[in-house]
C-alpha positions as CSV (number, residue, x, y, z in Angstrom):
1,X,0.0,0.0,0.0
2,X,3.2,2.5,0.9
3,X,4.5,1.6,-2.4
4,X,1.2,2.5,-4.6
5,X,0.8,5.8,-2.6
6,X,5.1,6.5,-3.4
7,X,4.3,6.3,-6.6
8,X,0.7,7.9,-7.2
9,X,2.9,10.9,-5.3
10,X,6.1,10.3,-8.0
11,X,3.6,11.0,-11.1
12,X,1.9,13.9,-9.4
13,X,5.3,15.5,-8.8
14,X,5.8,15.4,-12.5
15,X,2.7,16.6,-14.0
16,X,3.1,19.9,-11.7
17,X,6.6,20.1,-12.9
18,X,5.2,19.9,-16.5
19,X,2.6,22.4,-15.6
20,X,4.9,25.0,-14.6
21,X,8.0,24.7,-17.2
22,X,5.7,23.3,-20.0
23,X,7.0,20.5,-22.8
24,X,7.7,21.5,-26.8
25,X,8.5,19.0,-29.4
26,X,11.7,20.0,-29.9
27,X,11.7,21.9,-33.4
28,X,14.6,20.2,-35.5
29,X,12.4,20.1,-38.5
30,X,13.3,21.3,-41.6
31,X,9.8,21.5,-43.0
32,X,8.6,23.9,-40.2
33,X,8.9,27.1,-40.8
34,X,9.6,27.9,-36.9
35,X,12.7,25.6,-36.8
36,X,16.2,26.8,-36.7
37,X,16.8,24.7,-39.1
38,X,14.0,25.4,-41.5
39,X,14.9,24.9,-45.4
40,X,12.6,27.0,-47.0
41,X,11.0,25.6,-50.5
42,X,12.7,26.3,-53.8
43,X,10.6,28.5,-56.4
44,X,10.8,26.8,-59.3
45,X,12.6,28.4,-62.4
46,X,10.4,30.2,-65.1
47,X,12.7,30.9,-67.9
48,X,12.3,34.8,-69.9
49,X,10.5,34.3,-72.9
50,X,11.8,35.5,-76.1
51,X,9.0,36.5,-78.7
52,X,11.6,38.8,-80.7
53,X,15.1,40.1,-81.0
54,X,16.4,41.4,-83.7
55,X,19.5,44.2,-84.5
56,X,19.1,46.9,-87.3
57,X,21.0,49.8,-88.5
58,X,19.6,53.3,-90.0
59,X,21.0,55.8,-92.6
60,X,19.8,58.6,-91.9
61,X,19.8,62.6,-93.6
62,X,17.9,64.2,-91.4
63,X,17.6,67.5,-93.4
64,X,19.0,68.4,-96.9
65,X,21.4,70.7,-95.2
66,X,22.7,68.3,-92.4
67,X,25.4,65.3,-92.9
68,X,23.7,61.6,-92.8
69,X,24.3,59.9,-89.8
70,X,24.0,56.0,-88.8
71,X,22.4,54.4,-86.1
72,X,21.5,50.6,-85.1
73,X,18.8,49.5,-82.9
74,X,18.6,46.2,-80.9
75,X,15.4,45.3,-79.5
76,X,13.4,42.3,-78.1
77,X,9.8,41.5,-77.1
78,X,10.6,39.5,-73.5
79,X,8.1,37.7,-71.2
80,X,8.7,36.4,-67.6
81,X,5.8,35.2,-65.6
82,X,8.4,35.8,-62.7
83,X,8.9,39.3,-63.3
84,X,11.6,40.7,-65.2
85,X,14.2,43.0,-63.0
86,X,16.9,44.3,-65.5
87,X,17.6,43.3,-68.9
88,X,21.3,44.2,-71.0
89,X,22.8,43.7,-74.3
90,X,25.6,42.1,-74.5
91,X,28.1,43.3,-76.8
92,X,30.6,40.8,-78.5
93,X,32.4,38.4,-75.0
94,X,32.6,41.1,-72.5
95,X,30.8,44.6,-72.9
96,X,27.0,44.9,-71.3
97,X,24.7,47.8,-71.5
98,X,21.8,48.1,-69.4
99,X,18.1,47.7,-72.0
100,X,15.6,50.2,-71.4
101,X,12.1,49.3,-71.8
102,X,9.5,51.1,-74.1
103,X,5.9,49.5,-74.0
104,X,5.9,46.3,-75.5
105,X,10.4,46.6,-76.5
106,X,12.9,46.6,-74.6
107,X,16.0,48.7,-76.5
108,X,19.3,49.3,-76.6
109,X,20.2,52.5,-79.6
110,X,23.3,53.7,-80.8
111,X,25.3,55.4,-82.9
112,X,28.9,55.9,-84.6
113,X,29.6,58.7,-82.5
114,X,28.4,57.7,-79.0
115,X,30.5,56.1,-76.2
116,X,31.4,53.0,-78.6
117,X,33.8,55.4,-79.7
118,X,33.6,52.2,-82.6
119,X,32.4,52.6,-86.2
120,X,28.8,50.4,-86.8
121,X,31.6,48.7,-89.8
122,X,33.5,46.8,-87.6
123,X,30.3,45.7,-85.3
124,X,29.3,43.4,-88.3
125,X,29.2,40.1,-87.4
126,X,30.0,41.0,-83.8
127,X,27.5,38.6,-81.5
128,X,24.8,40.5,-79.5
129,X,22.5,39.1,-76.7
130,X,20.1,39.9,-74.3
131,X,20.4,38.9,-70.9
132,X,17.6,39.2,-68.7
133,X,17.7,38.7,-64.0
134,X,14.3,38.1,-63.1
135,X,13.0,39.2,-59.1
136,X,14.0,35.6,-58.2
137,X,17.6,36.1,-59.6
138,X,17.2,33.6,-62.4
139,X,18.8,34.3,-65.7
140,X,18.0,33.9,-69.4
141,X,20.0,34.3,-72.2
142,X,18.9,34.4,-75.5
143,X,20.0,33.3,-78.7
144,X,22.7,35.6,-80.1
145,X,22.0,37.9,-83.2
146,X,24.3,39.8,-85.1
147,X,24.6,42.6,-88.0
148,X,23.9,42.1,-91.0
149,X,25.5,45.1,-93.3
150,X,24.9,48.7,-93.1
151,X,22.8,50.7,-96.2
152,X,25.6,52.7,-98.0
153,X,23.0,55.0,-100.2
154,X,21.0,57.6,-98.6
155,X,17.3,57.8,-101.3
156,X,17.3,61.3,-103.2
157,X,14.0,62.3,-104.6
158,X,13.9,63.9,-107.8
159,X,10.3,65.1,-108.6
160,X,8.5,67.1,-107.5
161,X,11.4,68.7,-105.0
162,X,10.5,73.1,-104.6
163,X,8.1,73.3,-107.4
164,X,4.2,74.3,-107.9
165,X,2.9,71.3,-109.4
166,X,0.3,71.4,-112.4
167,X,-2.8,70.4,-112.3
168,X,-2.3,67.9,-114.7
169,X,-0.2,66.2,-112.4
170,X,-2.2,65.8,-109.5
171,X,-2.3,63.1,-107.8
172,X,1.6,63.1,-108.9
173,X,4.0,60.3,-109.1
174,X,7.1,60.7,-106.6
175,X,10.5,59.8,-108.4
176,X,13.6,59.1,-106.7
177,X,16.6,57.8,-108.0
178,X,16.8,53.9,-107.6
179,X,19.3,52.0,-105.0
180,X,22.3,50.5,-106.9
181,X,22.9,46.7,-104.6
182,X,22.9,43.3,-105.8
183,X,20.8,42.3,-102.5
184,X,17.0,42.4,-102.8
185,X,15.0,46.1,-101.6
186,X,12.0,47.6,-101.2
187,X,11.0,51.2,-100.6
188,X,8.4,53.4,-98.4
189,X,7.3,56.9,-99.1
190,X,5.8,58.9,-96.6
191,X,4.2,62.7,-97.7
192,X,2.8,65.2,-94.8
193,X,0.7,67.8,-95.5
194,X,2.0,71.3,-93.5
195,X,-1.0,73.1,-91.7
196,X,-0.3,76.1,-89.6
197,X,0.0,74.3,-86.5
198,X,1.7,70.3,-87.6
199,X,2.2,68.3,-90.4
200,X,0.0,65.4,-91.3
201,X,0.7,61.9,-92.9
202,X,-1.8,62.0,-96.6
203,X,-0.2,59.6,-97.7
204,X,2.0,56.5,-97.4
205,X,3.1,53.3,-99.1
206,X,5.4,50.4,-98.0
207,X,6.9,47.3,-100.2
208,X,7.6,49.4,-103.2
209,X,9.6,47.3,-105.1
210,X,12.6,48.2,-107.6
211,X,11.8,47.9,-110.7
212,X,15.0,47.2,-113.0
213,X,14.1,47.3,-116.8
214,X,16.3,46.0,-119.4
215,X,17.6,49.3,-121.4
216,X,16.5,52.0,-118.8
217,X,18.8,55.0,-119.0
218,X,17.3,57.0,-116.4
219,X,17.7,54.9,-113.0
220,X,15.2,55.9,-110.6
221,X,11.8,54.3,-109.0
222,X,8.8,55.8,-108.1
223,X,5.4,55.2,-107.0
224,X,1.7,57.6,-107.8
225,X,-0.1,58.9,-104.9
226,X,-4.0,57.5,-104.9
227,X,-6.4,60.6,-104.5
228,X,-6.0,64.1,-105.6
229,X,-4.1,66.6,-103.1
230,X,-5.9,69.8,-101.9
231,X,-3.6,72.9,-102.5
232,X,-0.9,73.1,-100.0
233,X,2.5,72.9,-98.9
234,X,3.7,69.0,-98.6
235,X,6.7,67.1,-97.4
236,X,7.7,63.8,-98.8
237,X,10.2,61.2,-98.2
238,X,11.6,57.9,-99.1
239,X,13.4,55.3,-97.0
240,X,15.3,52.0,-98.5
241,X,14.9,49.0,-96.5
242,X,16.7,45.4,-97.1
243,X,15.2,42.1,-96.2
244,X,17.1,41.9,-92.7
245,X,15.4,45.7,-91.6
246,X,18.2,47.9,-92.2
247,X,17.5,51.3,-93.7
248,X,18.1,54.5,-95.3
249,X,16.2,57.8,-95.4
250,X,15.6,60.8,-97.4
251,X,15.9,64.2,-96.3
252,X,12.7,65.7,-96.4
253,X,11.5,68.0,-100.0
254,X,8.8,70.0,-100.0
255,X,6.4,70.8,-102.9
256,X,3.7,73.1,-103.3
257,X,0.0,72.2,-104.9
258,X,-2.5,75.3,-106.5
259,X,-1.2,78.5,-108.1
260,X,-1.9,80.1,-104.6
261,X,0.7,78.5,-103.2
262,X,2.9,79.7,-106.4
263,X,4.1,83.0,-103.7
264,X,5.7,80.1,-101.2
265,X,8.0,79.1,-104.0
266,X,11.6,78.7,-103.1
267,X,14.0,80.9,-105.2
268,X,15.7,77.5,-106.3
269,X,12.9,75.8,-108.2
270,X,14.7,72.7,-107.9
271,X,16.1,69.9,-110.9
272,X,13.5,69.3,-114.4
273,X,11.0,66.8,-114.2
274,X,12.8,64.0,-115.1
275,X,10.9,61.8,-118.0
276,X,10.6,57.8,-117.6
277,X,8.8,55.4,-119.3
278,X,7.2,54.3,-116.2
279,X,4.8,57.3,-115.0
């Protein structure tokens, strides 16, 4: 009987103790997240989507009194359900630039005369990159692109350029002289109408092909605008464009519609209408 009651008094004793210090699991588990020694779960890797990248250069006059100038252009359409951080171009092994991001491109431009300090020439063939951190730190790289050549003709209209045209030419053909290369090109003309306060697009055409004609003297291309212009002052250009993307642009000429607009002449009425088979 002393025995039982020794021991009824030996498990009492303990469940006070317990009562007053209390008893944890001890928390060694790496799958709770209150453990020391806790390994959290690892987010699984989402790669950056590519949709587009391509690099393209521009020859460019920006005004009949200015020098051309060249630029290129790298961009790429990028998706990452993770988030995308940072993006950069990666230049040849070594040099990265940090992408900016335009709504839906990211960018990277450039020119001969920025902090390359390196003519567009010698970038042909030169790999490029994009390289994109998302917010979880992962990394994509995509496939490399590279230059393909740079335009070496800048477009020059010929007609009309600083005249009053007839009536009997309107709605006129533009002509401008056609791109010399043994590589496949197409052409786009753009004309603006000047108001008092802007100029407006009336007009614009895209694929224009070369035409090359057995026996043609006079080597120049041209396209006919599809409605009649209103009298006015108008600007028209032509850019050059090769099956990779690169181009080359006009400087802008202006020409002048309705003998009330014969007063805004310039003093240089520009060259002859030049006569081709074609028109």
């Amino acid at each position: 009987m002393l025995r039982y009651g020794f021991g009824i008094g030996i498990a009492a004793s303990l469940m006070l103790l317990l009562a007053f210090t209390g008893c944890d699991a001890p928390r060694d588990n790496p799958l709770d997240p209150e453990s020391d020694y806790y390994i959290p779960p690892i987010e699984p890797d989402h790669p950056a989507q590519f949709f587009s990248f391509s690099i393209t250069t521009s020859f460019i006059r920006p005004s009949q009194e200015e020098s051309p100038y060249r630029e290129a252009m790298a961009k790429a359409l990028i998706s990452d359900s993770d988030k995308i951080a940072r993006v950069y171009l990666e230049i040849g092994d070594s040099l990265r630039r940090i992408v900016n991001y335009s709504e839906p491109w990211y960018l990277f431009q450039f020119n001969s005369n920025d902090e390359f300090q390196v003519s567009l020439q010698n970038m042909i063939g030169v790999p490029f990159r994009f390289i994109v951190y998302d917010s979880l730190g992962h990394v994509t790289t995509s496939d490399q692109a590279t230059l393909t050549r740079l335009l070496d003709q800048i477009p020059s209209p010929v007609y009309p350029t600083s005249i009053v045209l007839p009536d009997s030419q309107n709605p006129p053909t533009l002509v401008w002289q056609q791109y010399q290369s043994d590589y496949n090109i197409t052409y786009k003309v753009q004309v603006r109408q000047i108001t008092s306060t802007d100029t407006i697009t009336c007009f614009s055409d895209t694929d224009i092909p070369r035409v090359i004609s057995p026996g043609d003297t006079v080597l120049v291309d041209s396209v006919t605008i599809n409605r009649v212009l209103e009298d006015g002052q108008y600007l028209w250009h032509v850019e050059t464009y090769d099956s990779f993307g690169n181009m080359a642009r006009s400087a802008s000429y202006i020409f002048f519609v309705g003998e009330s607009m014969m007063y805004r002449q310039r003093q240089d009425p520009g060259p002859d209408p030049v006569e081709i088979k074609r028109l």
